[in-house]
Steps between C-alpha positions, in 0.01 A plus 500: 500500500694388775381246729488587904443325790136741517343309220522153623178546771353627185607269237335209785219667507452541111599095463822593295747240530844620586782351338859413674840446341830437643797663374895495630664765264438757242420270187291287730284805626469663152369129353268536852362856432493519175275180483220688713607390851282708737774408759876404415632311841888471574396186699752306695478223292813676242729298825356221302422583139827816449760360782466126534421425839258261609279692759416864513679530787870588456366802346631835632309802520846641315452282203110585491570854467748448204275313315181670602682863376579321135106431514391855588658609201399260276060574576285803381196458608444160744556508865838428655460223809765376643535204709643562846792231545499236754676689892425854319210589704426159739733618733294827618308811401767702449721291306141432257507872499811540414485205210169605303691912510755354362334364213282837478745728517849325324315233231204769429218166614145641559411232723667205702396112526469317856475142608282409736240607706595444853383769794882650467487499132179688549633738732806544224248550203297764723774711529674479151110593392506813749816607341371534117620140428300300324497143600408187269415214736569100449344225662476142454819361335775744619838415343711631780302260775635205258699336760202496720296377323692223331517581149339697239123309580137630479399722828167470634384136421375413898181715686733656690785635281238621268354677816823686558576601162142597486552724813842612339356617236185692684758674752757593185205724340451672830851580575488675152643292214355623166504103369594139615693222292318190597766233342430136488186417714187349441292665267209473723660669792645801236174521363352601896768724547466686162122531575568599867729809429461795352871525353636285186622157528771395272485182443802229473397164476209538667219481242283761301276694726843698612436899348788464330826257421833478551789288286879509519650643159711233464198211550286681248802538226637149558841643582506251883590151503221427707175638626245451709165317429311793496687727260420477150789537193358734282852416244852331483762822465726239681498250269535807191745661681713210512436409185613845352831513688621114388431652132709809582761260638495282216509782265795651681664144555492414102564872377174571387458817726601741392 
């Protein structure tokens, strides 16, 4: 059965852990669904892991909706979320609503992804709920606040930026979001928010009590050159896949293919 954005109240309630992949194209989202994903994520971080930039940020909403349309097609039954890139829907309400249609109505998504939890975030979230879209919150770490916040570093250490991502997270259920990444904090202060709320946290490097996790493909096949601390390499297809092209180019290069 499909999965929809109704079962996830239900699926917290029940203590079923959801599980989160990323995926960038259409082999990446059939590997995603086809593994049991209960939610395949075109996450921002392809700038990083598909195009080679350093930051989420010079993503454009353009290239999200390529890749996120090569996704769509790629997944039977998991949901489709897709990450709202950095100046899609900061600037105002309309150009949020504008965005997450977009990525309804052109890349088929069944939900959209937003950073932050700010009062005009919540005001933007509010309405993209009253609309029919459903919104996947993120607090803590937020990739496209990098610059702010000097680097890629764990959110929430001090009293009082665990008190705001605490509040974040609160406010985020009440403007309507159906779930909330929590992504690198302490696992303490994900632990009170997870308890707190009656929506699923997905968890990203922020300890076990989240209802449910999520990994970048690329992290969990070993296909990056680096990842974070908290990711875990579940295999090396890097180090095969480089392995099995040098023997095709050694084949070719002393005539032994074909």
């Amino acid at each position: 059965m499909a999965v929809g954005v109704h079962q996830f109240r239900q699926w917290k309630r029940e203590g079923r852990p959801v599980a989160v992949l990323t995926a960038w194209d259409y082999i990446s989202a059939q590997i995603a669904d086809q593994a049991g994903a209960d939610v395949v994520l075109v996450g921002d971080s392809l700038a990083m892991v598909a195009l080679g930039y350093e930051t989420t940020l010079p993503l454009t909403l353009e290239e999200m909706l390529y890749h996120a349309r090569a996704v769509r097609r790629g997944v039977k039954r998991a949901l489709v979320v897709v990450d709202l890139p950095f100046l899609s829907y900061q600037i105002s309400v309309e150009d949020a609503l504008r965005s997450a249609g977009r990525a309804l109505q052109e890349a088929g998504a069944q939900a959209v992804k937003l950073e932050g939890g700010h009062p005009a975030l919540l005001e933007t979230v509010e309405r993209l709920v009253q609309c029919g879209m459903p919104v996947m919150g993120h607090v803590g770490l937020t990739p496209q606040s990098v610059n702010q916040f000097g680097g890629f570093r764990q959110q929430g250490k001090s009293p009082e930026e665990a008190e705001r991502i605490f509040a974040e997270a609160i406010a985020l259920e009440k403007a309507g979001a159906f779930s909330i990444v929590l992504e690198h904090i302490p696992a303490a202060l994900a632990q009170r928010i997870t308890e707190a709320i009656g929506i699923p946290t997905i968890g990203i490097g922020a300890g076990a009590a989240c209802d449910g996790q999520v990994l970048v493909t690329t992290d969990v096949l070993g296909l990056s050159t680096w990842q974070p601390p908290f990711a875990r390499v579940y295999t090396n297809l890097r180090e095969q896949a480089i392995a099995a092209a040098r023997q095709f180019c050694e084949d070719v290069q002393q005539r032994q293919f074909p």
